[in-house]
C-alpha positions in Angstrom: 39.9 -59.7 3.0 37.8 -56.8 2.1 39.3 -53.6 0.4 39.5 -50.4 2.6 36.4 -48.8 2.6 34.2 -51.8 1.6 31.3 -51.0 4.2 32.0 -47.1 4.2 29.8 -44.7 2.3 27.2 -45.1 -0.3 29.5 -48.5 -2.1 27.0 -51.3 -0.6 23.8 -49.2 -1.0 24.7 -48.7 -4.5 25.7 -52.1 -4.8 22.4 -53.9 -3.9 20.4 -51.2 -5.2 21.6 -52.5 -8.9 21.6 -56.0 -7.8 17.5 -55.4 -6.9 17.1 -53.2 -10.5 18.5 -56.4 -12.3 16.0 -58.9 -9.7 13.3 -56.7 -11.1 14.4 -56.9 -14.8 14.6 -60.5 -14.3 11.1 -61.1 -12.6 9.4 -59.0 -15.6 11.2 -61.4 -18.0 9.9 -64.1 -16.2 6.3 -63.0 -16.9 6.9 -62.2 -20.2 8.4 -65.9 -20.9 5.4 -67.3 -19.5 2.7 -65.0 -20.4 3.8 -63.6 -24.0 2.2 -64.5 -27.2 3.2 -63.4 -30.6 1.3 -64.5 -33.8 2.5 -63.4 -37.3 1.1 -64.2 -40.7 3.0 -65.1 -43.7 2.9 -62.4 -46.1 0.8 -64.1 -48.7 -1.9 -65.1 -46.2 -1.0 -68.6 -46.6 0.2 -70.0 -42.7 0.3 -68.1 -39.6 2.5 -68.6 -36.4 2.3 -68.1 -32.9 5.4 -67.6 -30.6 5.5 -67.9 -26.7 7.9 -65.1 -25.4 11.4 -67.3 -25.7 10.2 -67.3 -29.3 9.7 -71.0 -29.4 7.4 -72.0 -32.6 3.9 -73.0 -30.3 1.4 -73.2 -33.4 1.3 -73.2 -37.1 -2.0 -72.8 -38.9 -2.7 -73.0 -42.8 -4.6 -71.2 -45.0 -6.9 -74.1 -46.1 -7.1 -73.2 -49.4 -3.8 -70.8 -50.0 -0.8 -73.0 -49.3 -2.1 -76.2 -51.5 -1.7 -73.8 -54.4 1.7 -73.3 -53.7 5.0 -75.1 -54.8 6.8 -77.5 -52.2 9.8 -75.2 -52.6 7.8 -71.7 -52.3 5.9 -73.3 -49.2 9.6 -74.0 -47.2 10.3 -70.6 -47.9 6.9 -69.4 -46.5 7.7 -71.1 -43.6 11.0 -70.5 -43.3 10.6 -66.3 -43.9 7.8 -66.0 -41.4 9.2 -68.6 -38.7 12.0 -65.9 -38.9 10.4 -63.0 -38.6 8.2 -64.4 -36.0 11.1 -65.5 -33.6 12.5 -61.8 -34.2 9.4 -60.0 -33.4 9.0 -62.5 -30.3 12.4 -61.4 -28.8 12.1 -57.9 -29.9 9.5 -57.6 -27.0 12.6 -59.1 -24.6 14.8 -56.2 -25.9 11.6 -53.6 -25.5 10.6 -54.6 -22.0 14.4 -54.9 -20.8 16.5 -53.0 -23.3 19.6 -55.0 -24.7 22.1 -53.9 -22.3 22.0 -52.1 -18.5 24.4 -51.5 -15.7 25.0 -54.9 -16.2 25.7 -55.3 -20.0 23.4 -58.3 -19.8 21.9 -58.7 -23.2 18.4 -60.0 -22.4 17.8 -61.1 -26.1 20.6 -63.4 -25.9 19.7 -64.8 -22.5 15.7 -65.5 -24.5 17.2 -66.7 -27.5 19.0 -69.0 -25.4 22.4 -67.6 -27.3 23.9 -66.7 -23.5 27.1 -67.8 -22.1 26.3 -68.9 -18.5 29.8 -68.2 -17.3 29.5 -64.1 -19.0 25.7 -64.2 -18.1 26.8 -65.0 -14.6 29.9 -62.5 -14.9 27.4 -59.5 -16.2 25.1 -59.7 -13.0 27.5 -60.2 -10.8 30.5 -58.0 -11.8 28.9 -54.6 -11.3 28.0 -55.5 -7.6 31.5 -56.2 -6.8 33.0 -53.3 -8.8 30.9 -51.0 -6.9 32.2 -52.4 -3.5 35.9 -52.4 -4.8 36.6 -55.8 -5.6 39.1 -56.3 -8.1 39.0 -59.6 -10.4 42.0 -60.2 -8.2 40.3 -59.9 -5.0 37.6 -62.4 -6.8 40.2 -65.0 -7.4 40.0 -64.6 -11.0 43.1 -64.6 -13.1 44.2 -62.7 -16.3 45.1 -64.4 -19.6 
């Protein structure tokens, strides 16, 4: 059932040694998602925004005075430009504090923007466990093509 030399050496160590680096990445993620606040102004002073750490739009505020002077078409772009660049500096901090990629290849910025497969998400943490211990995608019961 298990390949030759599955519980020999340094395999299983190494193995759940990643597993906890990624339990770790995940728990700080966690915090961040929860505790993380971003707030951005629009460049002409007119709104600001504040974004929890998935990046999720969680207040708007308008310049009392600056965004009546503005044209309905000029304010959607206001809000539109900085709800953008507020949702990119909010998951920027995801990609700071985990870094895009690992062992793993799990792309944490993805997984926040909520732009993850499940099945690959699953695949990425899991994968590198069973590599290390010799599992094939064969010995997983996974099929090519």
């Amino acid at each position: 059932m298990f390949p030759d030399g599955l519980f020999d050496g340094g395999g299983v160590e190494e193995a759940m040694a990643a597993l906890e680096r990624e339990r770790e990445k995940l728990g700080k993620l966690s915090e961040l998602w929860r505790d993380a606040r971003t707030t951005v102004r629009a460049k002409d002073q007119s709104l600001s925004m504040t974004f929890d750490g998935r990046g999720e739009l969680v207040e708007l505020v308008f310049n009392e005075g600056k965004y009546r002077s503005l044209a309905p078409a000029q304010l959607a772009s206001v809000v539109v430009e900085t709800l953008q660049r507020g949702k990119a500096e909010s998951l920027a901090k995801v990609a700071e504090l985990m870094g895009t990629s690992g062992p793993s290849g799990l792309d944490y910025g993805a997984v926040a923007s909520g732009k993850a497969d499940p099945q690959a998400l699953l695949e990425s943490l899991i994968s590198p466990m069973l590599d290390s211990v010799g599992l094939s995608r064969t010995d997983r019961g996974e099929r090519n093509g």
